[in-house]
N, C-alpha and C positions, 0 to 999 in steps of 0.2 A: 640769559644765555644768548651768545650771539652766535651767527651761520657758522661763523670759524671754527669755535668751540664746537658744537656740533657736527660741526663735519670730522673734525680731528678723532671726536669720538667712537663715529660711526665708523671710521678707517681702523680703529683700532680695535674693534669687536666685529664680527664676522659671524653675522646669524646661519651661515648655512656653514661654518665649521661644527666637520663632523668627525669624529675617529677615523684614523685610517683601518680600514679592515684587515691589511695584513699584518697588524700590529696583536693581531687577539687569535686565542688557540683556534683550531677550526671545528665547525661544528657537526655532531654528530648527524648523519644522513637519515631522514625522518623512515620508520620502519615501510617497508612495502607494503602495502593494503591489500593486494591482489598476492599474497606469498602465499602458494599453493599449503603449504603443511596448515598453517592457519585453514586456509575452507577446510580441509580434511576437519580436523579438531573441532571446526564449528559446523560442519555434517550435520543434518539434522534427520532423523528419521520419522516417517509416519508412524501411528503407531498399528496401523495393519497394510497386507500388501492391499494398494486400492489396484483393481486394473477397470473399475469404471463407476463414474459419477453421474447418477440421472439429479435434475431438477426440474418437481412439475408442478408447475405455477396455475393460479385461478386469480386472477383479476375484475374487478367490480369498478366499474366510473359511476359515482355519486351524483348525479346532475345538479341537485340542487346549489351546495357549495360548488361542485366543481374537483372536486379531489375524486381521486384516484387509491384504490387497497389491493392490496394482494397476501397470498395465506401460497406456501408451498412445502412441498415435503420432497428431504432428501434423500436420495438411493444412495448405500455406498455399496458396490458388488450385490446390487441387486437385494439391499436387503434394507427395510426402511431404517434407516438410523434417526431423521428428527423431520414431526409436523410442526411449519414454523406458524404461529399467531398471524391473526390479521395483522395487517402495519400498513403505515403509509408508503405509498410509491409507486410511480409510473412507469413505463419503458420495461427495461432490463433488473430496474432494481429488485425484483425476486431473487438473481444472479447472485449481485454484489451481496445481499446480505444473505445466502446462503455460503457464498464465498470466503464468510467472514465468522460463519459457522464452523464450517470445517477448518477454519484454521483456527479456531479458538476451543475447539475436539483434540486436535492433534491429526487431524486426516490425510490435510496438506501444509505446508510453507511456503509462505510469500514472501516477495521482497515490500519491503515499504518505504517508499520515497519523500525525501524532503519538503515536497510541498503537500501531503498529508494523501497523495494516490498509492493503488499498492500497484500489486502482478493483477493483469483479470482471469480467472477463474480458465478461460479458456488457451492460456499462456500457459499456465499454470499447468494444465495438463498435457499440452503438446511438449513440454520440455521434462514433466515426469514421464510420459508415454502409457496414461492410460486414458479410456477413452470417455469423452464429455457428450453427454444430453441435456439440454434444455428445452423446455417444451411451454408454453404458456396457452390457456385459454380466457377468452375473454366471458364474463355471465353476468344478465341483463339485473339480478337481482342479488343482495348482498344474503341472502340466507343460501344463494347456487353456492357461494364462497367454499360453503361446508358440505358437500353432497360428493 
């Protein structure tokens, strides 16, 4: 095959020929995601009125490995609803997996985002309007955990 050949061909096929768009019906407009009647419909309800959440944490640092436990129990309206197991976690995580309690009870609803974060617990209650306690203590020995 010689240049000419080739060229001749290339002139005659057009890789970026594409359909004209106004040649084809028009497409239906993708539903609205935010259409109010839909949130009504997907409402969710708790399943009692909360008007306040305590969470009261006891934390153990293990010196030898280095990790970190906590064990907490949650109020809902002042009344225990769950003492949570020892588990692993530092910081705030008594929060997050109490936060993940209650929304696996029916107590609260969260949002859950694409990259695997939800609402935090204290979002969560500022936009329900009932009121949030969190309380942590730190104890020198893993048997205080349980007292």
């Amino acid at each position: 095959m010689n240049a000419t050949t080739l060229v001749s061909r290339l002139l005659e096929t057009n890789p970026y020929d594409m359909d004209d768009p106004f040649d084809k019906e028009p497409i239906e407009p993708a539903p609205d995601e935010y259409d109010p009647k839909e949130i009504v419909q997907n409402h969710r309800e708790p399943k009692i009125k909360v008007d306040k959440i305590e969470v009261w944490g006891k934390r153990w640092f293990n010196r030898g490995p280095g990790n970190t436990y906590f064990v907490a129990n949650i109020y809902v309206n002042d009344k225990l609803v769950h003492a949570m197991p020892m588990e692993y976690g530092y910081g705030d995580h008594y929060i997050y997996r109490a936060a993940d309690w209650l929304e696996e009870n029916g107590y609260i609803f969260r949002d859950h985002h694409f990259n695997g974060s939800s609402t935090p617990l204290w979002n969560v209650a500022q936009t329900a309007g009932f009121k949030l306690v969190c309380n942590v203590t730190d104890v020198k020995r893993q048997r205080d955990l349980f007292r």
